[in-house]
C-alpha positions as a printed NumPy array, in Angstrom:
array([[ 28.61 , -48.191,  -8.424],
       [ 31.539, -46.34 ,  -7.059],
       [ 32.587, -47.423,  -2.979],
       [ 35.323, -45.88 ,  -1.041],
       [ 35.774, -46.676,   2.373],
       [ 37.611, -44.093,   4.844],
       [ 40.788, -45.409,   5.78 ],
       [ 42.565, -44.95 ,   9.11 ],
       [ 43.927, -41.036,   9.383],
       [ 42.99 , -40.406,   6.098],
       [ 40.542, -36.678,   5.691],
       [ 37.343, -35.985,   4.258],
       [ 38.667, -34.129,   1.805],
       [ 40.565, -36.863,   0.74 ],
       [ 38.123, -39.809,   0.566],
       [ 36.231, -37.32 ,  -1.575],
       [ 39.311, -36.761,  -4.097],
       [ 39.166, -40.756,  -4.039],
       [ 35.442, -41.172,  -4.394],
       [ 35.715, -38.68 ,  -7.587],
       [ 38.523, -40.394,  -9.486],
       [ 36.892, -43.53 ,  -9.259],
       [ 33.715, -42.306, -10.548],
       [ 35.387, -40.904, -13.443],
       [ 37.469, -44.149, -14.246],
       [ 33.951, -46.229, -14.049],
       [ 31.612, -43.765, -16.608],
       [ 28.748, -43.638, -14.701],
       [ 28.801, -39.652, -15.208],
       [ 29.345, -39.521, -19.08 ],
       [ 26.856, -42.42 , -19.339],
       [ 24.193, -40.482, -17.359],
       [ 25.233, -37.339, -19.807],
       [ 24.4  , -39.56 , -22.584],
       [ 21.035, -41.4  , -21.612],
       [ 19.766, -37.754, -20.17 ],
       [ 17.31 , -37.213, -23.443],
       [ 16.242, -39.44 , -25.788],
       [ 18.146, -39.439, -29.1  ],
       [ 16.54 , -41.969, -31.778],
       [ 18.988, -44.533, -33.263],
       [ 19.217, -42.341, -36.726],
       [ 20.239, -39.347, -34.993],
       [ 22.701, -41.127, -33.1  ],
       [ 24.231, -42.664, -35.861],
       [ 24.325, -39.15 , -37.997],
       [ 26.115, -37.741, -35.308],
       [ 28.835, -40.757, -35.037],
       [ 29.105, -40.003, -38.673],
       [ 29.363, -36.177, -38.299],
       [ 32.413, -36.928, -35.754],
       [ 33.845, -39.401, -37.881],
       [ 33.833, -37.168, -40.683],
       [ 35.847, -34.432, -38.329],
       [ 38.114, -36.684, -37.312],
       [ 39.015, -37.512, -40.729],
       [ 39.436, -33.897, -42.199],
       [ 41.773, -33.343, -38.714],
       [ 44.202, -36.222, -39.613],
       [ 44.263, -34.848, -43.137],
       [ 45.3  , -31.827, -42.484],
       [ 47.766, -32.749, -39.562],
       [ 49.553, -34.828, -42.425],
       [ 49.321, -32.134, -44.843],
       [ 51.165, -29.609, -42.148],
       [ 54.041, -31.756, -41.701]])
């Protein structure tokens, strides 16, 4: 869980910007992205495959372009 305290002379606006950045460094949004609908343990790993399989046609045809 994400905890800022306000610090002396320091603005709302700023504990906020604080607050934010820390919550994006920790996960807890893309994790609650994630778990926000099931997805069965097949499907999950189809779609690992489906990226892995993206990722490997991208670095193919990076090297090819060089």
């Amino acid at each position: 869980m994400a905890l800022v305290n306000l610090r002396p002379n320091e603005s709302q606006d700023q504990l906020l910007k604080r607050f934010r950045k820390k919550v994006v460094k920790s996960g807890v949004l893309s994790t609650v992205r994630r778990k926000r609908w099931f997805i069965s343990k097949s499907e999950v790993r189809r779609v690992e495959k489906k990226k892995s399989m993206r990722r490997v046609k991208r670095r193919q045809y990076t090297h090819m372009a060089e």
